[in-house]
N, C-alpha and C positions, 0 to 999 in steps of 0.2 A: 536588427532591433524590431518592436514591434510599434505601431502607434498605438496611442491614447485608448483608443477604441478598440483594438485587437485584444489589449489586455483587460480590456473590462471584461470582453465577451469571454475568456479565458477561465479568469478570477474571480469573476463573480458569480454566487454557486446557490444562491438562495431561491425561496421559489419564485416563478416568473422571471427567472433571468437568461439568457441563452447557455448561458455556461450550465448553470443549474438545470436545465432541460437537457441538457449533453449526461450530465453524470447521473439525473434519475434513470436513463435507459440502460442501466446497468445494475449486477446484482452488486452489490457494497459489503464490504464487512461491517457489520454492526459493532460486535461484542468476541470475546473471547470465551468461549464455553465456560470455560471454570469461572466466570466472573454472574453466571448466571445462573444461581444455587435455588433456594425458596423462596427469594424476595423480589419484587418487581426494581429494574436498573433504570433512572435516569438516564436516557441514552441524547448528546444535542448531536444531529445529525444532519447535512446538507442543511443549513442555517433553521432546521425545526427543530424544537423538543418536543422528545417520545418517550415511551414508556416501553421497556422490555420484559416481557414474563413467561411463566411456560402453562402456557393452559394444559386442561385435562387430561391429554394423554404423551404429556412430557415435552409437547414441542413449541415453539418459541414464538411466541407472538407478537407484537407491534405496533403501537397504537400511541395518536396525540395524544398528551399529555395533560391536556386540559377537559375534564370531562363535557360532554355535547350539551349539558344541561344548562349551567352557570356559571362552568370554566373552573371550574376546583382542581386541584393536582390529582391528579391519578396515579402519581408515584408514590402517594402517601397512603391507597388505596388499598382496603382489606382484598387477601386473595382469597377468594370463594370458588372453588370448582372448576377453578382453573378459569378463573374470570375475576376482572378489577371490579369488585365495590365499590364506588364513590362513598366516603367518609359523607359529604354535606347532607344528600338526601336519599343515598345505598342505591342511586342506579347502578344496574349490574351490566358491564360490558364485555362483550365476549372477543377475542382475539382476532377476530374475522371484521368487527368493527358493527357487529349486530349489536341491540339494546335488549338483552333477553330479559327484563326485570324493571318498570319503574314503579316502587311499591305508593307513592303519593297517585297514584291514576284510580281513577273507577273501575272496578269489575266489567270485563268485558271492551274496554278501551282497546282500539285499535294504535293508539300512537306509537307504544313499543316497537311496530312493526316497520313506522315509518320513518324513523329515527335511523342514519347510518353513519359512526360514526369516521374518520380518517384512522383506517388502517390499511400497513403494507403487508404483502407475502414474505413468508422468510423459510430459509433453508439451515441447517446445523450440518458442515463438513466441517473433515478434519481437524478440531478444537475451535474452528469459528462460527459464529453466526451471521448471517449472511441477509440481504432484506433486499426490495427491489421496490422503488419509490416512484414508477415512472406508470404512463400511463396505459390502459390496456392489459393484455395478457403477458404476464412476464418470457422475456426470452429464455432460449434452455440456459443452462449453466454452462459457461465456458468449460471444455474437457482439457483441463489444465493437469500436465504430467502427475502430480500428487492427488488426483481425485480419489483414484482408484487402486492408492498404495497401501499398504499395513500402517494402520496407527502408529504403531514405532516407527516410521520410515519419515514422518511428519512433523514436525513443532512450530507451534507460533506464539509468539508473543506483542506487545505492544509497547509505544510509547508517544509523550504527546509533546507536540511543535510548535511554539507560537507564530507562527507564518502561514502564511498561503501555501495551500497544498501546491501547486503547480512547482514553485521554489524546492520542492524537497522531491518532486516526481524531476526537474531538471536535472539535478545532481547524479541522480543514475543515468543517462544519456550523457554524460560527462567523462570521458576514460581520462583524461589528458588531469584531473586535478588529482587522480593516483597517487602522480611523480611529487606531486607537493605536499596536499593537504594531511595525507596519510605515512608520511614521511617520519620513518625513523633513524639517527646519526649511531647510536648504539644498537647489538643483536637484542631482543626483545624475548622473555622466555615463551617459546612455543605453547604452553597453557595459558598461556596471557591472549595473546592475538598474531597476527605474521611479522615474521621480523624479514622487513622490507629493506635492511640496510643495503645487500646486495642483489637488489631484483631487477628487473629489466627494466621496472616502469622508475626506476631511478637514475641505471646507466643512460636510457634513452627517453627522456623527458619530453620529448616533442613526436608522440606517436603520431602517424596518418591516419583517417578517419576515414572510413566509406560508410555509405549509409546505405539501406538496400530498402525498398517498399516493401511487405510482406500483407499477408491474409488477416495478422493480426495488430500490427503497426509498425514496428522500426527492425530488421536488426542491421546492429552498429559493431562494426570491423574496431579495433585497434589496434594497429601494425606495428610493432617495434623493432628495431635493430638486434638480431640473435646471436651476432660473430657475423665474417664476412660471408660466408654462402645460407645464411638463416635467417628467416624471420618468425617471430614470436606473433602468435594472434590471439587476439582475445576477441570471443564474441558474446556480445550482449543483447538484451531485447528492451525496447520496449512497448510494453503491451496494453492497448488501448480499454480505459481513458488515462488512468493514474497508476498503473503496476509497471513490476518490470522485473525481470530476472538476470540475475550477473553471478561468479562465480566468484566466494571468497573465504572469511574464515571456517576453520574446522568446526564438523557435528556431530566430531566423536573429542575425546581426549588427547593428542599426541603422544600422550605417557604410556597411554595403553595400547593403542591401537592406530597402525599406518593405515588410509586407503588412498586409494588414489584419486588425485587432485580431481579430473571430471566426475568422477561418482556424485557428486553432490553440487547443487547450488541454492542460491535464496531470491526469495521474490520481497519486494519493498511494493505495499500497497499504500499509494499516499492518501487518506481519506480526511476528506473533509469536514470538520466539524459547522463550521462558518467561513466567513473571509478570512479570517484572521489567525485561523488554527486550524491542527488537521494530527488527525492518529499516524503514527507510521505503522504499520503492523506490517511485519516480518516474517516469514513462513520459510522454513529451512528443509530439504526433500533429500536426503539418499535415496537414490535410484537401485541400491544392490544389498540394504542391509538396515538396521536398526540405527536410528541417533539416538547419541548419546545426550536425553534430554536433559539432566542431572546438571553435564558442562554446559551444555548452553543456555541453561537458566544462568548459572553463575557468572557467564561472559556476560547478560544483560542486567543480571541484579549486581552487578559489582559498578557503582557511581549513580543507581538508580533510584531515586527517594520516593517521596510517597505519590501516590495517584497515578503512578506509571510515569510521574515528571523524575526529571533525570539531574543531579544535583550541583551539575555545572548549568547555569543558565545566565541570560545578557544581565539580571538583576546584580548577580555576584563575578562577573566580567568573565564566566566560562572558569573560575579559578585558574586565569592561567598565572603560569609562573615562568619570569625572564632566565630566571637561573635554572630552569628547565630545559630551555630553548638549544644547547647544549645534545641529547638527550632525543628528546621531540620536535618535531620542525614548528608545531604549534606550541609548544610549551601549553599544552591544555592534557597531559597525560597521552594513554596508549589505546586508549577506546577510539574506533570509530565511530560510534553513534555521537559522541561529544563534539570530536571534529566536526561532522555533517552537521550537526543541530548548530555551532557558531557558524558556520558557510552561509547556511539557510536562512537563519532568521535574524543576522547581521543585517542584512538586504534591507528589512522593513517586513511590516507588516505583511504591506505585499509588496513588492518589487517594483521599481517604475523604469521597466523595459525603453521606455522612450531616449534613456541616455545612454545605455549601455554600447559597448563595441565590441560584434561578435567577429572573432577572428575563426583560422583555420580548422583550429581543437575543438569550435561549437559547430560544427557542421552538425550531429549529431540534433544538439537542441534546438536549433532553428528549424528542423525537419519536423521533430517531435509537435514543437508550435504549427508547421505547416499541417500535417495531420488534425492534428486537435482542430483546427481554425475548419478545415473543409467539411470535418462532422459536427460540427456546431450549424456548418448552411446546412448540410445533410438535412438536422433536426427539424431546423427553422422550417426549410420545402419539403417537410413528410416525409422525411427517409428514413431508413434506420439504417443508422451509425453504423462503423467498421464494429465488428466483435459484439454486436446487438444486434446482428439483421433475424430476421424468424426464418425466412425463408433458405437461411445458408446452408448448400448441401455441402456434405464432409466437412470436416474439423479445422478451420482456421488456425488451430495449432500444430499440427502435424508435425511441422516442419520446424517448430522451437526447438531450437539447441543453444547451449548455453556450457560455455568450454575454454579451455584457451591452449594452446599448441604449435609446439615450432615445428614449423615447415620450411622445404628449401627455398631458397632467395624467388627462385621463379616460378613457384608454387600458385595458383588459385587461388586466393583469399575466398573465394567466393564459390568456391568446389570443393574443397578438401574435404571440410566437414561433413556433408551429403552420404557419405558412404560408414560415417562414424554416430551416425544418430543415436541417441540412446534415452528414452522417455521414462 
């Protein structure tokens, strides 16, 4: 468990908090590219609101929300030239956070010049928009295996969580709630999602866990029973401060097309809105071919309602159904993202770690907490963080693999993969 204090410094993310100083030294998702056409986005971000737009020559820019002059919304703000107009008295601000325009000044006025308003950097990869909140020269961008793949090889989407990021960043360091939470008693049609009825992480519900340090933050073994000379491994990451990669539903069709299970996996960025909320954005990667982004819109718009909120929620009890339960272990349907979203935001708000009992299957989260905690002193004494240092030579990811594979009983957990790399 964590004390009182551990989990503030965790959870709380707004500015001037430790936790909040951990995650501006990082580049964030902001936005989803298609959600950022010719209008300036409302974006509430690490407990600020901003304003997202695309200045002059098409790229994305980021700035408070509240104009520098007498605080008027800047989302309501004409776009001029690839620059926010304030509506109250038409300061013009540029996406850099310069005032290039206050037409109530004198000819010849120097103030424009002195004027700077709160804006961040921001980046546009693969369908996201990307922003960096923290202080200083922003770090490179992590060289995460999808940087540098073909647009069709990528898809992301979003969805939003009433909970503390950290809560829905734990659940992926979690292999061991598989065997339950995702549990189906009936075969499930394969364009639906996995039909788990006969899987491993069912026959064998109490996988072992190892946890390994890495360059980037965790990766986490879980070991399951394969037959008597086999073991089943699944490995997963997670990746410093709120991401993480694990391997699971299809990102193509099954109807059409077989590939093989490691070709592909997906990353869960859990981002912070405030305390209280956080975006999951989702980023799905074939490593050897096109996704099929058609299906995998339709696996996330199918239970999905408006604003990207999702239409089982704690308001309407997750609509589960008892006479389901039969069916589904959750009696909440066959979507994972519904299961996760009641795990998560069951807990509370935020979570009050001080009562919990972590046994053997949270080896994984406890580590995850141990990391986070020593980059949070990291910040406090001047350091830059695991996965934010400037100075880092060679790629802190190199070595992400993300996979799962039976091997003989007396096999390596912790070698096999090594020789199977595939980015």
């Amino acid at each position: 468990m964590l004390t009182a204090e551990q989990n503030e410094r965790l959870t709380r993310i707004g500015p001037g908090t430790p936790g909040g100083a951990l995650m501006r030294r990082y580049w964030q998702p902001v936005s989803l590219s298609a959600e950022l056409q010719r209008d300036p986005v409302p974006v509430r971000l690490l407990g600020e609101n901003l304003v997202l737009f695309r200045t002059a020559g098409g790229t994305p820019g980021l700035v408070a929300a509240r104009c520098p002059h007498r605080g008027a919304d800047l989302t309501y703000a004409r776009l001029e030239g690839g620059a926010l107009r304030c509506l109250y008295h038409g300061w013009l601000i540029a996406g850099d956070g310069r005032c290039l325009e206050m037409p109530g000044e004198p000819a010849g006025s120097t103030f424009p010049s002195k004027v700077r308003h709160t804006a961040y950097p921001c980046c546009e990869l693969q369908g996201l928009v990307f922003a960096y909140m923290g202080p200083g020269e922003a770090p490179p961008f992590p060289r995460f295996p999808w940087l540098d793949a073909p647009e069709s090889s990528v898809w992301a989407r979003k969805m939003l969580l009433n909970c503390n990021y950290l809560q829905g960043n734990e659940g992926n360091c979690d292999p061991q709630h598989l065997s339950f939470l995702h549990r189906f008693f009936a075969p499930v049609a394969e364009d639906r999602s996995f039909d788990l009825s006969r899987d491993l992480r069912v026959a064998d519900p109490a996988p072992e866990i190892e946890v390994e340090d890495t360059p980037f933050g965790l990766r986490i073994y879980a070991i399951r029973a394969a037959g008597a000379d086999a073991r089943y491994v699944r490995i997963t990451n997670f990746i410093m401060p709120n991401n993480s990669s694990f391997s699971g539903s299809a990102v193509v069709d099954p109807k059409n097309e077989t590939i093989p299970d490691n070709s592909y996996y997906h990353f869960h960025w859990h981002v912070p809105i405030d305390d209280y909320n956080h975006w999951k954005y989702r980023l799905s990667f074939r490593i050897d071919g096109p996704v099929d982004k058609a299906y995998c819109d339709a696996m996330v718009d199918e239970g999905m309602g408006a604003g990207d909120n999702r239409d089982r929620r704690p308001e309407n009890r997750y609509l589960q159904s008892r006479d389901e339960m039969g069916t589904t272990y959750t009696g909440m349907g066959h979507n994972f993202h519904d299961h996760d979203r009641f795990a998560v935001e069951s807990q509370g708000p935020i979570a009050d770690r001080t009562v919990e009992h972590l046994g053997a299957p949270d080896r994984a989260v406890a580590a995850m907490r141990r990391v986070m905690l020593r980059a949070v002193d990291d910040v406090e004494a001047g350091r830059d963080p695991l996965m934010a240092r400037r100075d880092e030579t060679g790629n802190p990811l190199a070595d992400l693999v993300t996979l799962g594979e039976t091997i003989p009983a007396g096999g390596d957990v912790r070698e096999f993969w090594r020789q199977r790399i595939v980015h």
